[in-house]
C-alpha positions in Angstrom: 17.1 12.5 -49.2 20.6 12.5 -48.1 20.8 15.3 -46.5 18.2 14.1 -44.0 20.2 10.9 -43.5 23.1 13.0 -42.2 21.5 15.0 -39.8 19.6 12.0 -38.5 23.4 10.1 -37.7 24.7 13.5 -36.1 21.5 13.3 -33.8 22.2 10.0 -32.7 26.7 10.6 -32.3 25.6 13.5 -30.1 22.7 11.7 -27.8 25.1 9.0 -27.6 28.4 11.6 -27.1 25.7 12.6 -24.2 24.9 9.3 -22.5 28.5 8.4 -22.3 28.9 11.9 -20.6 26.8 11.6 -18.2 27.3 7.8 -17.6 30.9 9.2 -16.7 29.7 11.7 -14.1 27.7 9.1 -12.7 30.6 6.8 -12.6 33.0 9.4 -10.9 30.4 10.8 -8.2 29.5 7.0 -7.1 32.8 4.9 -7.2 33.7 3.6 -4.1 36.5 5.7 -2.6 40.1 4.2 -2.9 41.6 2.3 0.2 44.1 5.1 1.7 47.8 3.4 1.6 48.9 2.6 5.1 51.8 4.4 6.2 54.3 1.9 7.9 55.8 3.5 11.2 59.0 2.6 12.5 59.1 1.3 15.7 60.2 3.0 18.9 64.2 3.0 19.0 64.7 0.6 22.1 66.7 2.8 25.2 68.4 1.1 27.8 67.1 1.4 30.9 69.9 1.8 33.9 69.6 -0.6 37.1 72.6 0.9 39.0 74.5 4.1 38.7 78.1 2.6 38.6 79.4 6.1 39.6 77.9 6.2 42.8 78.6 4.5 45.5 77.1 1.1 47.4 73.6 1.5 49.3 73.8 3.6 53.0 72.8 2.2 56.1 69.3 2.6 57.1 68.4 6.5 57.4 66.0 7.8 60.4 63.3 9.7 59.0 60.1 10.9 60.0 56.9 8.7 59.3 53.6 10.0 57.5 51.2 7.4 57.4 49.6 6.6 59.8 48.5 3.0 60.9 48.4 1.3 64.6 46.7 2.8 67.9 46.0 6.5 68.7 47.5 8.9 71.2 47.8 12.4 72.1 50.7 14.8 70.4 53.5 15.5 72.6 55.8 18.0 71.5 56.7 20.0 68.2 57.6 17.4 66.2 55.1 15.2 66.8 52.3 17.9 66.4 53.5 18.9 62.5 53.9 14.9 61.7 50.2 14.6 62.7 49.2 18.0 60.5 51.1 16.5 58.1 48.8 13.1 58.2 45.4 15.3 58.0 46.7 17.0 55.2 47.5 20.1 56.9 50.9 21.3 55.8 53.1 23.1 58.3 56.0 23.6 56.0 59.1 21.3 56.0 59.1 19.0 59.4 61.8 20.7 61.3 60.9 19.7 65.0 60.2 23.5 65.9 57.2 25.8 66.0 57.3 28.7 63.8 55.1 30.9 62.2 53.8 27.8 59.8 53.1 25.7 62.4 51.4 27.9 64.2 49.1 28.6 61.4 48.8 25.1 60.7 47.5 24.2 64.0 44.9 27.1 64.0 43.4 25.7 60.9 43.4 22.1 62.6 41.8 24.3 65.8 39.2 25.9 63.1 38.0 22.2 62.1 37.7 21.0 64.7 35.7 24.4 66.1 38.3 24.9 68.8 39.1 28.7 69.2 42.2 29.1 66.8 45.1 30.2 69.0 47.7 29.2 66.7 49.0 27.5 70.0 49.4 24.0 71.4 46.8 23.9 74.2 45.7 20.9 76.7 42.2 20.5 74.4 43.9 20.3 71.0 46.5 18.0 72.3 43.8 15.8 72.8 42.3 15.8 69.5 45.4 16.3 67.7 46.7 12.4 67.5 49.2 9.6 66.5 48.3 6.3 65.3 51.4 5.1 64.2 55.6 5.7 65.0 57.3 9.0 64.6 60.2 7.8 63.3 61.1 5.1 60.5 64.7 3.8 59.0 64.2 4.1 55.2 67.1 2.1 53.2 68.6 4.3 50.6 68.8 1.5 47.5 70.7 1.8 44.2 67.6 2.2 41.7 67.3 5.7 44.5 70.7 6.9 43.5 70.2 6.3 39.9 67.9 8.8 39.8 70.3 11.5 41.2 71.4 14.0 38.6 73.0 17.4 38.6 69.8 20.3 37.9 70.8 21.9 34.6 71.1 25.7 35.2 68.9 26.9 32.5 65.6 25.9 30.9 67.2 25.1 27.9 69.5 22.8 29.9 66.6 21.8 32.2 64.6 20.7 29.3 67.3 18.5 27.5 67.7 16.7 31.0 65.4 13.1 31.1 64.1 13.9 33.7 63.7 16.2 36.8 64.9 14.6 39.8 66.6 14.7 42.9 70.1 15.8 42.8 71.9 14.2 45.9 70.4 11.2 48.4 69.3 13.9 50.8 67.1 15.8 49.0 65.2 12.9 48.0 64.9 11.3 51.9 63.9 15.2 52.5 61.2 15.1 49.6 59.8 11.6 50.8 59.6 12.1 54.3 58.5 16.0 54.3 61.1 17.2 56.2 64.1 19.3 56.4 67.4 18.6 55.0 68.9 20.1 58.0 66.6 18.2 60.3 67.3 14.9 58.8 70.7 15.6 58.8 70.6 15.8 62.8 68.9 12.8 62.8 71.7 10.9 61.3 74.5 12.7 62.2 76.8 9.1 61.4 75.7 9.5 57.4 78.1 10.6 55.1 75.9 12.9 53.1 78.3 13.7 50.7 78.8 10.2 49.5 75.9 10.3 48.3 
């Protein structure tokens, strides 16, 4: 029966073709994933960081400038200036401190008259005086140092140069005493009329 004999072996190659089949797919569906390959990141390239513009010149005198935090006893307002740098403190902005009372001031005061369920007149009267205080000076020196000047930098004149620039800043010492004080540029320039603005 020979014939028989060869059937018999091709029954058993092909179960066994079979096992090793799906022994494979078992094998392939169940590995254990592969460990990704780290990627190795350069570091940062290391930028030197300026302490003192060399192009600009030594630190000012002390600069007058109006004071916005307030600290010390309490007293009524007395005047224009006085009444924005006390807005100023409650978070009530009457545009740039200027030492006048224009149309931003007056609005500023009737929404500190509004909270304080006065009758909003826009105006300085005797009752919001009162209520309107200082606790700390008007005026402070503020000491224009060198890391202050090494942030000055001309404003590009487009966006594209705008955005290649490192960074936004001031562009002459005035303009930042202005920015940090809230006031004018013209206002701290009558202030301290002995500054050489340009200088800086």
């Amino acid at each position: 029966m020979p014939g028989r004999r060869r059937s018999g072996g091709w029954k058993r190659l092909a179960g066994g073709l079979v096992l090793a089949l799906v022994g494979g797919l078992i094998w392939f569906w169940f590995r254990p994933a592969p460990s990704p390959r780290r990627k190795l990141i350069p570091p940062p390239p290391r930028t030197a960081v300026p302490t003192a513009c060399p192009s600009r010149p030594a630190p000012v005198p002390p600069v007058v400038s109006p004071v916005v935090s307030p600290a010390g006893s309490s007293r009524p307002v007395r005047d224009a200036l006085e009444t924005q740098i006390a807005l100023v403190r409650r978070a009530i902005s009457s545009g740039p401190i200027d030492g006048a009372i224009g149309s931003q001031t007056r609005a500023a005061i009737a929404a500190f008259q509004r909270s304080q369920g006065l009758s909003p007149t826009g105006s300085l009267d005797p009752d919001t005086r009162l209520r309107l205080t200082l606790e700390a000076p008007v005026m402070t020196h503020y000491v224009v140092t060198t890391n202050d000047l090494a942030r000055l930098q001309p404003l590009g004149k487009g966006w594209q140069e705008k955005a290649e620039q490192s960074a936004l800043e001031y562009e002459t010492g005035l303009e930042l005493i202005a920015e940090k004080s809230h006031a004018h540029p013209a206002f701290i320039r009558q202030l301290n009329p002995s500054v050489n603005w340009a200088g800086l």
